[in-house]
C-alpha positions as semicolon CSV with decimal commas, in nm:
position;residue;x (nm);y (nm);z (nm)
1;X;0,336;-0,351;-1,544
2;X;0,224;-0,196;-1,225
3;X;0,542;0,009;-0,993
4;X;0,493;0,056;-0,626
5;X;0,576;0,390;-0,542
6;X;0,768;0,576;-0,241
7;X;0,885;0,861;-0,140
8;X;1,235;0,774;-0,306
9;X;1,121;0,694;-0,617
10;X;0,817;0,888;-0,675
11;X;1,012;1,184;-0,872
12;X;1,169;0,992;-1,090
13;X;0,893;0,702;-1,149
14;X;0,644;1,024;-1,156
15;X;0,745;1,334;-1,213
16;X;1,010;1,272;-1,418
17;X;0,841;1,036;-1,691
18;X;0,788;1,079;-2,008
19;X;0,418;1,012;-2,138
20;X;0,133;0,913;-1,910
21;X;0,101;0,746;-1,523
22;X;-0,138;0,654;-1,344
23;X;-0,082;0,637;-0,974
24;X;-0,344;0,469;-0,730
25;X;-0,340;0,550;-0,385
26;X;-0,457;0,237;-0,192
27;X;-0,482;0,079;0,120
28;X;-0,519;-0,337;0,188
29;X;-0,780;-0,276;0,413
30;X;-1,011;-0,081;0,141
31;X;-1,240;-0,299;-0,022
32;X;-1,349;-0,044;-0,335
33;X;-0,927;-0,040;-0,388
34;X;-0,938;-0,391;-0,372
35;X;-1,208;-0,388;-0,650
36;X;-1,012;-0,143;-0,847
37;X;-0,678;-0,332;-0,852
38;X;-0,756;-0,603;-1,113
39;X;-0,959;-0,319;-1,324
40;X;-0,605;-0,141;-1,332
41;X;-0,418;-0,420;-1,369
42;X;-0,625;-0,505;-1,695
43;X;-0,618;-0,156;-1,828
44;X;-0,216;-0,154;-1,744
45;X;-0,168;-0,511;-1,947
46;X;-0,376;-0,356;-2,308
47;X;-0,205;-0,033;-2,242
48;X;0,143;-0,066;-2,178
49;X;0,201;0,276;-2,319
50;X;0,100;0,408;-1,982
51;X;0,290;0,338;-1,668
52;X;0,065;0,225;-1,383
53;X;0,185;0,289;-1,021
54;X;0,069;0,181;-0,684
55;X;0,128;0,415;-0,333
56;X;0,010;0,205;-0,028
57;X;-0,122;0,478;0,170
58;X;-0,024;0,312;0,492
59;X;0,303;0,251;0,396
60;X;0,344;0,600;0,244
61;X;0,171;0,898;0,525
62;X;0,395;1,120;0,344
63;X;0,369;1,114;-0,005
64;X;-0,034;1,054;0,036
65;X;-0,066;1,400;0,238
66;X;0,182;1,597;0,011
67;X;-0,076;1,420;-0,267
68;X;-0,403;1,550;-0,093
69;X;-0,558;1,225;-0,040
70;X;-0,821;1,221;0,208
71;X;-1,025;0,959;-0,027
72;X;-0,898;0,566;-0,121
73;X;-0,903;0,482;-0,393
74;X;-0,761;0,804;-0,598
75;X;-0,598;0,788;-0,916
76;X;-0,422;1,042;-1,039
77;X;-0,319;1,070;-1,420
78;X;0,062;1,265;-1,512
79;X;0,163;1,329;-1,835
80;X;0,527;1,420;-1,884
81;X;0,541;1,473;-1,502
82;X;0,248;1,709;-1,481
83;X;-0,049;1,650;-1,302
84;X;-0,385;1,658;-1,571
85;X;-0,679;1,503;-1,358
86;X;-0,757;1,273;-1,053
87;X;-1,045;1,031;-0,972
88;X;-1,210;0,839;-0,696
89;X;-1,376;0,582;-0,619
90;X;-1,412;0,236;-0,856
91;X;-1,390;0,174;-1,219
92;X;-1,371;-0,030;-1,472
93;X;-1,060;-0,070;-1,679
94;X;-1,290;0,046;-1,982
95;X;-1,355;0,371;-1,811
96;X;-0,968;0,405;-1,718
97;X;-0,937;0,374;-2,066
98;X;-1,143;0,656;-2,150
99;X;-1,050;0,885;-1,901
100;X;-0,695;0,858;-1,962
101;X;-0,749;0,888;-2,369
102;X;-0,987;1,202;-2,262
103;X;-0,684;1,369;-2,070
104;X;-0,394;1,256;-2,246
């Protein structure tokens, strides 16, 4: 199950979780995001142990500069609310998969 994420809820969705979330920062008008969204979506739906959540970058200035992204697609990886690694660019939901397992 993916979450969109705001400023509002970010803490709590985020910060505040238990266990591990991804968060993709994203735009509509990226293509490479585009090509990462059904990779995520796949590794979300045979992991549902980790929390995957979505920050439109557009919709969300804020959050995305207080997040240092000057690059779409990131994804950052939490666990228990701390930050452990961040990646760009595309890939596939098997290489999710083994970078989240890797820094878990």
């Amino acid at each position: 199950m993916e979450i969109t994420l705001t400023a509002e809820n970010f803490a709590g969705e985020v910060l505040q979780a238990e266990g591990a979330v991804l968060v993709d920062f994203w735009a509509t008008w990226c293509g490479p995001c585009q090509m990462l969204a059904p990779e995520l979506e796949a590794f979300a739906d045979a992991h549902p142990d980790v929390r995957v959540g979505k920050v439109n970058v557009d919709d969300q200035p804020a959050l995305a500069a207080e997040h240092g992204i000057s690059v779409i697609p990131t994804v950052k990886l939490f666990v228990n609310g701390q930050l452990k690694d961040t990646q760009m660019g595309y890939k596939t939901a098997d290489q999710i998969a083994a970078w989240v397992e890797e820094n878990r």
